[in-house]
mmCIF file as gemmi writes it, N, C-alpha and C atoms, coordinates in Angstrom:
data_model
loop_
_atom_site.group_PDB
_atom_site.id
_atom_site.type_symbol
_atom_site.label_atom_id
_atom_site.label_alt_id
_atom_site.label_comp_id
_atom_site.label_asym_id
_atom_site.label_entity_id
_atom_site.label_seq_id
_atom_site.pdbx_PDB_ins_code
_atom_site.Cartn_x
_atom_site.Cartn_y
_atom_site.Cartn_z
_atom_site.occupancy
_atom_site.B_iso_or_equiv
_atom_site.pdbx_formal_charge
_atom_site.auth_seq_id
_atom_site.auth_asym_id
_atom_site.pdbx_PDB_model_num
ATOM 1 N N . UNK Axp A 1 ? 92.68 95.733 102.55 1 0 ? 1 A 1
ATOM 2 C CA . UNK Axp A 1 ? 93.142 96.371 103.765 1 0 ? 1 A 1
ATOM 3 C C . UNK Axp A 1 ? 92.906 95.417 104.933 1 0 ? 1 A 1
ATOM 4 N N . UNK Axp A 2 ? 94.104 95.396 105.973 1 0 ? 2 A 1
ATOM 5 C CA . UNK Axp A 2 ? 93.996 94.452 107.075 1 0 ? 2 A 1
ATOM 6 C C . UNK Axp A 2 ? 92.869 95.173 108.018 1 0 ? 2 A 1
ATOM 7 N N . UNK Axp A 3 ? 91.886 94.05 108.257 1 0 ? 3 A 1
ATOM 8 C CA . UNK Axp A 3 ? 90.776 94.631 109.537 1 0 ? 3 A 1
ATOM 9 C C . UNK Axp A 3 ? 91.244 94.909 110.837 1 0 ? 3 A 1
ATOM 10 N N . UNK Axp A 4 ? 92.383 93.339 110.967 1 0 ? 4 A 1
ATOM 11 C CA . UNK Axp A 4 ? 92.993 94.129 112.275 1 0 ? 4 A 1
ATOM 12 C C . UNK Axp A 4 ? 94.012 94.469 112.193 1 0 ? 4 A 1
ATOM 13 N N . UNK Axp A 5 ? 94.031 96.111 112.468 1 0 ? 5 A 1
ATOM 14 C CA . UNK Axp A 5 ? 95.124 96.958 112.359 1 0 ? 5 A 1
ATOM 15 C C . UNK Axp A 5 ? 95.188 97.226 114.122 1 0 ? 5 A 1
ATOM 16 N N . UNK Axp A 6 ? 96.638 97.163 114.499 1 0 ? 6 A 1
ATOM 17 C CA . UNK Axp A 6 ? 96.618 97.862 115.691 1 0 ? 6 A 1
ATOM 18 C C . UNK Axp A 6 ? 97.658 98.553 115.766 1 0 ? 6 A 1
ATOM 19 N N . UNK Axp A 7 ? 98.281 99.193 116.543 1 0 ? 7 A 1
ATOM 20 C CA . UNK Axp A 7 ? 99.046 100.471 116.652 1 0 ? 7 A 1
ATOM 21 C C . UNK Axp A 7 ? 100.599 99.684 116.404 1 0 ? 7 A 1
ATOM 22 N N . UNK Axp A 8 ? 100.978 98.859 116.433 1 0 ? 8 A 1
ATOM 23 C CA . UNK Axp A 8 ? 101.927 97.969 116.401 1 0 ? 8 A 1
ATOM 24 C C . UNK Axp A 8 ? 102.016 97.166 114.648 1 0 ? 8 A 1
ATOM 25 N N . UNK Axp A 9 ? 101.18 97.063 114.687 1 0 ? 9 A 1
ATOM 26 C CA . UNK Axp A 9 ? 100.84 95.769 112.996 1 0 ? 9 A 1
ATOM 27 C C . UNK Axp A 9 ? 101.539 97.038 112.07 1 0 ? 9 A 1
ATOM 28 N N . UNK Axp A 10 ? 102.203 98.278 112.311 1 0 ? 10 A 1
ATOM 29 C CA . UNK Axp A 10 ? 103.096 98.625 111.059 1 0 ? 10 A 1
ATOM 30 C C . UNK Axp A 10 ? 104.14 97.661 111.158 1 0 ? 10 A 1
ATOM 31 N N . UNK Axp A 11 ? 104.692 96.961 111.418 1 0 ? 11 A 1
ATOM 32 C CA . UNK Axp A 11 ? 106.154 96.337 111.574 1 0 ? 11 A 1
ATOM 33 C C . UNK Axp A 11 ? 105.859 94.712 110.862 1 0 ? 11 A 1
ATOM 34 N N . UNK Axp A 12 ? 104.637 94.532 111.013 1 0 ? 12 A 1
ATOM 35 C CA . UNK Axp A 12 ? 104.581 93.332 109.924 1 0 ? 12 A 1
ATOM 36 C C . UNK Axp A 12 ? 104.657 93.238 108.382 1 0 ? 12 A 1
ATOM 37 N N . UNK Axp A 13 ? 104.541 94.78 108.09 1 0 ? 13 A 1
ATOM 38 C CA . UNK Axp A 13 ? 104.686 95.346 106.835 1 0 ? 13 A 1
ATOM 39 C C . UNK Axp A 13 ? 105.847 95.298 106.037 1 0 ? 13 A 1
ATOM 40 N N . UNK Axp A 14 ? 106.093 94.899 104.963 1 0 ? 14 A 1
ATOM 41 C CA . UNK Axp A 14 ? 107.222 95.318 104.275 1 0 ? 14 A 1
ATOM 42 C C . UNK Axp A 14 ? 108.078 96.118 104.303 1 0 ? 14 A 1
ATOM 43 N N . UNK Axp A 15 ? 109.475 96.188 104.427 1 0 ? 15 A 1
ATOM 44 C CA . UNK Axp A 15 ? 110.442 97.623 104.551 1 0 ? 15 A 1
ATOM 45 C C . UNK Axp A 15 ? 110.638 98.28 103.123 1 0 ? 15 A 1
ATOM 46 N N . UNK Axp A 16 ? 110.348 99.009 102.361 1 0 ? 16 A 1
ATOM 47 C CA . UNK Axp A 16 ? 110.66 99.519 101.568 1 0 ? 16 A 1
ATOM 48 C C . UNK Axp A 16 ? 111.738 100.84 101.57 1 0 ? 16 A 1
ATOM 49 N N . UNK Axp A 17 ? 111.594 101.405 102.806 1 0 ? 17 A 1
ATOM 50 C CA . UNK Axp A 17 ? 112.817 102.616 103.093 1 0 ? 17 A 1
ATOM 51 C C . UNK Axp A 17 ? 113.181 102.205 104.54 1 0 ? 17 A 1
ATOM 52 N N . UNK Axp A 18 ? 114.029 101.774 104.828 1 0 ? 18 A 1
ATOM 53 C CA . UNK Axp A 18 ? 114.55 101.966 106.473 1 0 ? 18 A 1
ATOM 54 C C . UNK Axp A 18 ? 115.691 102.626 106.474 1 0 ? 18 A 1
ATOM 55 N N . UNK Axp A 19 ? 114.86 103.43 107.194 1 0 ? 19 A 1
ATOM 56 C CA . UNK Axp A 19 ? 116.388 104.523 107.937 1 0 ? 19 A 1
ATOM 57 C C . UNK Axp A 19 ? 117.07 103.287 109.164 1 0 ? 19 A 1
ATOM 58 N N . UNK Axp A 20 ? 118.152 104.462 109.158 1 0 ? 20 A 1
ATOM 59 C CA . UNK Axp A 20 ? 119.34 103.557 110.232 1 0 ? 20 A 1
ATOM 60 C C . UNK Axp A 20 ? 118.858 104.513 111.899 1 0 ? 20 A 1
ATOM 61 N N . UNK Axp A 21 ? 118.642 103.886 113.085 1 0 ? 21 A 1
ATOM 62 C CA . UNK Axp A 21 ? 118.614 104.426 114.091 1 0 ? 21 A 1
ATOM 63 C C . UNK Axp A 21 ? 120.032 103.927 114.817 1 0 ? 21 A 1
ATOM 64 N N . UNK Axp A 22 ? 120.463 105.221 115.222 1 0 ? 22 A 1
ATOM 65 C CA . UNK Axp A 22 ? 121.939 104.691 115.955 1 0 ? 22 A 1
ATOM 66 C C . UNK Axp A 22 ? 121.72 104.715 117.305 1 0 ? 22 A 1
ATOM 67 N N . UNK Axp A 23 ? 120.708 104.861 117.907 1 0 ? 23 A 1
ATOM 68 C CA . UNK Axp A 23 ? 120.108 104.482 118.83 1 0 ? 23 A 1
ATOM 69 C C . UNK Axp A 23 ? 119.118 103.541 119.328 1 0 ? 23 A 1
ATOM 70 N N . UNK Axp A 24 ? 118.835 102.639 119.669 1 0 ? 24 A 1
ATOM 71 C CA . UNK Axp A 24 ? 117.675 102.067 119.577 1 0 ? 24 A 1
ATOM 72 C C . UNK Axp A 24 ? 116.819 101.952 120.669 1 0 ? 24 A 1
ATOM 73 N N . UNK Axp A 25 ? 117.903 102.405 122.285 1 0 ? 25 A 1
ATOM 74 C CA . UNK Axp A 25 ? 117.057 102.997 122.939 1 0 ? 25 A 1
ATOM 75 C C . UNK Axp A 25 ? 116.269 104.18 123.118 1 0 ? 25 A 1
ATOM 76 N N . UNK Axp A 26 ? 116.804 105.117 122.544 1 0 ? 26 A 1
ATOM 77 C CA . UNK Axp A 26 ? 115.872 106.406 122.183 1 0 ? 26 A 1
ATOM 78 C C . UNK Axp A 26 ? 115.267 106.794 121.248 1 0 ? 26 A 1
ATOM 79 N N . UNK Axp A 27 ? 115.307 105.633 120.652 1 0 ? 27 A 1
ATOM 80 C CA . UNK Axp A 27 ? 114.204 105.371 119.2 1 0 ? 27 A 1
ATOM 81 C C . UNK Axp A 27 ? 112.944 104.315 120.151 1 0 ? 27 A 1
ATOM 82 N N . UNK Axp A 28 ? 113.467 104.239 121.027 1 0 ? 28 A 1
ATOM 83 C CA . UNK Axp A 28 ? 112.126 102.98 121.835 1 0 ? 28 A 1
ATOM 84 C C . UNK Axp A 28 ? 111.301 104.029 122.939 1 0 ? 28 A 1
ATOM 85 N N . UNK Axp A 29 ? 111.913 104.787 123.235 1 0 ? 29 A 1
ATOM 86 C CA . UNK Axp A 29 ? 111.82 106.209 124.329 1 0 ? 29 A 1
ATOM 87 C C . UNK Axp A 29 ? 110.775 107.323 123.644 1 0 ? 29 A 1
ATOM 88 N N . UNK Axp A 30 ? 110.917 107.222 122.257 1 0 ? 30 A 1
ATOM 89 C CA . UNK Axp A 30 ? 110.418 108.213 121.903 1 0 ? 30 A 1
ATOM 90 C C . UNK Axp A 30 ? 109.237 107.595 120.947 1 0 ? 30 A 1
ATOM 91 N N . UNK Axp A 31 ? 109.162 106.104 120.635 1 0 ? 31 A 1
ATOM 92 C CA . UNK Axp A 31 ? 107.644 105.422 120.534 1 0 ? 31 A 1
ATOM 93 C C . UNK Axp A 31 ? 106.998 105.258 121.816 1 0 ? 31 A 1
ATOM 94 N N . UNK Axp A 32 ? 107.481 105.175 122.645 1 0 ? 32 A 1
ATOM 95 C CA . UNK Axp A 32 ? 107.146 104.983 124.175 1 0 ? 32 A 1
ATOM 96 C C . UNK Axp A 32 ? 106.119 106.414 124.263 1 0 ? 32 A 1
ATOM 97 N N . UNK Axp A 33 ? 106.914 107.137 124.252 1 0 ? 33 A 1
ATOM 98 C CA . UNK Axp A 33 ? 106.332 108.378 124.435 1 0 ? 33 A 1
ATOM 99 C C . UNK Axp A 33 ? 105.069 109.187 123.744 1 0 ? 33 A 1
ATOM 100 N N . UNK Axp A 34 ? 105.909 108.944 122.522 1 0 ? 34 A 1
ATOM 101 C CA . UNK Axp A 34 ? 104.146 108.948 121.061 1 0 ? 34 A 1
ATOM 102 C C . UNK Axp A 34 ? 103.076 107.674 122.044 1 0 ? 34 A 1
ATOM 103 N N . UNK Axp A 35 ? 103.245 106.997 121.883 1 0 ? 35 A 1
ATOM 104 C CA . UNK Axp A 35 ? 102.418 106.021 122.728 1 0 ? 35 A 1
ATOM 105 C C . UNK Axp A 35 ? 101.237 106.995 124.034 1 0 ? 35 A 1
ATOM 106 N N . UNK Axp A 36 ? 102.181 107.486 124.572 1 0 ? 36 A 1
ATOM 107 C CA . UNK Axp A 36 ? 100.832 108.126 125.382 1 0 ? 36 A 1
ATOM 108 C C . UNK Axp A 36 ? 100.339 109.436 125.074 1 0 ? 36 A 1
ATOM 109 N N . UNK Axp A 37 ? 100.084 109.973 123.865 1 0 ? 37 A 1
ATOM 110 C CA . UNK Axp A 37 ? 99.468 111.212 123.459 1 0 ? 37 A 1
ATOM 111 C C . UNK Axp A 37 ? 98.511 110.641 122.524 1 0 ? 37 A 1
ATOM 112 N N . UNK Axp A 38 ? 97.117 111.724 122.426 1 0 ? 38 A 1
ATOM 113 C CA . UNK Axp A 38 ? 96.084 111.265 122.054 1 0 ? 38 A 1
ATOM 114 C C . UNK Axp A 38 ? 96.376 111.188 120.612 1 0 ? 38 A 1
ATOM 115 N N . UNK Axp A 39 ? 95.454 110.671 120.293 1 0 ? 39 A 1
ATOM 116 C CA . UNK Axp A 39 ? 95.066 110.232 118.409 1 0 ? 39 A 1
ATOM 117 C C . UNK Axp A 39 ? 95.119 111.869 117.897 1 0 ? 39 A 1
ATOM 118 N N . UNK Axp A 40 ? 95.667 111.691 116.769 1 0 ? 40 A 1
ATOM 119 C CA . UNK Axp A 40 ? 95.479 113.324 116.086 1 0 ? 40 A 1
ATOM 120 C C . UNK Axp A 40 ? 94.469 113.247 115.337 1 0 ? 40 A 1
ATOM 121 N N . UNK Axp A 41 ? 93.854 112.022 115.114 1 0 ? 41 A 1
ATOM 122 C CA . UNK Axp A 41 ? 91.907 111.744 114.431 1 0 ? 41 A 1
ATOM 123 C C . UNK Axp A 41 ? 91.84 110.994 115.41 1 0 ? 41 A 1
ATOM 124 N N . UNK Axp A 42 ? 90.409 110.804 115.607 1 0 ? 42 A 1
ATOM 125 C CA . UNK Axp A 42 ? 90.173 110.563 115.951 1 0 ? 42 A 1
ATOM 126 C C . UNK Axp A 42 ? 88.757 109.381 115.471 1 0 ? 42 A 1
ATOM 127 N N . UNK Axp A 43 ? 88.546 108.436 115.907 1 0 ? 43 A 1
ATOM 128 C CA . UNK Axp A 43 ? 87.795 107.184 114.751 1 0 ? 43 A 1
ATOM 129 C C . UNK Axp A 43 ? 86.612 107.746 114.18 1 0 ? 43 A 1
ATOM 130 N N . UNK Axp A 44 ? 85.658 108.034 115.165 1 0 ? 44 A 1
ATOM 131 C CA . UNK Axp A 44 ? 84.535 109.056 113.977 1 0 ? 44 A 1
ATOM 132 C C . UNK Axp A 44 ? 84.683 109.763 113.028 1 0 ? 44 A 1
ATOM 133 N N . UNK Axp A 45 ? 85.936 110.689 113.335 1 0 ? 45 A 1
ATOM 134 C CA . UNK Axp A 45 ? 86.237 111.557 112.357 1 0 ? 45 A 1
ATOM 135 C C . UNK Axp A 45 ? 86.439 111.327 111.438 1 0 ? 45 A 1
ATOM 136 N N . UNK Axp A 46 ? 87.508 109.781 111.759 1 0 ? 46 A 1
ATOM 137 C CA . UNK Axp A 46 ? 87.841 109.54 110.563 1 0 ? 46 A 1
ATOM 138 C C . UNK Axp A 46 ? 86.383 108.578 109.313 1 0 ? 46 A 1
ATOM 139 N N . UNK Axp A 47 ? 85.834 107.819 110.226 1 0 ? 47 A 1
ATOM 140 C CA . UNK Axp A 47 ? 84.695 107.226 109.669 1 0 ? 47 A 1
ATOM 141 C C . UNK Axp A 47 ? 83.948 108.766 108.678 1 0 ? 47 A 1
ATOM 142 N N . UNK Axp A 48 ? 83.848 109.494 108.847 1 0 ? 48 A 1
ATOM 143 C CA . UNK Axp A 48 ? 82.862 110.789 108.29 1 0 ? 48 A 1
ATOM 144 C C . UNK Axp A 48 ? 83.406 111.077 107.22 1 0 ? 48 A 1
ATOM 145 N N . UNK Axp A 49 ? 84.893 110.712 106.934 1 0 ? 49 A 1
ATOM 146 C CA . UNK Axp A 49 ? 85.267 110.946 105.567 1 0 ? 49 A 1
ATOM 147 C C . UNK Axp A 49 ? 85.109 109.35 104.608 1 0 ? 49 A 1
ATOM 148 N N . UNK Axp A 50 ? 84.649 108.495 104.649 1 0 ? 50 A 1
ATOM 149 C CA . UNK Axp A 50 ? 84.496 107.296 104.12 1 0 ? 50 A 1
ATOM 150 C C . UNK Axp A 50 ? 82.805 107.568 104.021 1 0 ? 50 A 1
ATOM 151 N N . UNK Axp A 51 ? 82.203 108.243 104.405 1 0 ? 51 A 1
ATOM 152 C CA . UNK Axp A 51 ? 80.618 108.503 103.988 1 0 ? 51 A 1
ATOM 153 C C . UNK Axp A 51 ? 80.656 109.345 102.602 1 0 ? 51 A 1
């Protein structure tokens, strides 16, 4: 597993399924947007299941 993972490093990844966006500005609008809402875990939380 890569150590540095950041919110972006999915796209260095392999494509195995790509959908088609027929938009690509409101496919950028709406990562934009995920972008400013909080984590749905949060890092402790998630650390507490690896114990």
């Amino acid at each position: 597993m890569n150590a540095e993972w950041s919110p972006q490093s999915w796209r260095s990844k392999p494509i195995e399924q790509a959908p088609v966006y027929p938009d690509m500005a409101a496919l950028a609008a709406a990562e934009a947007e995920l972008a400013t809402f909080p984590p749905l875990v949060f890092a402790g939380e998630a650390r507490t299941l690896k114990a």
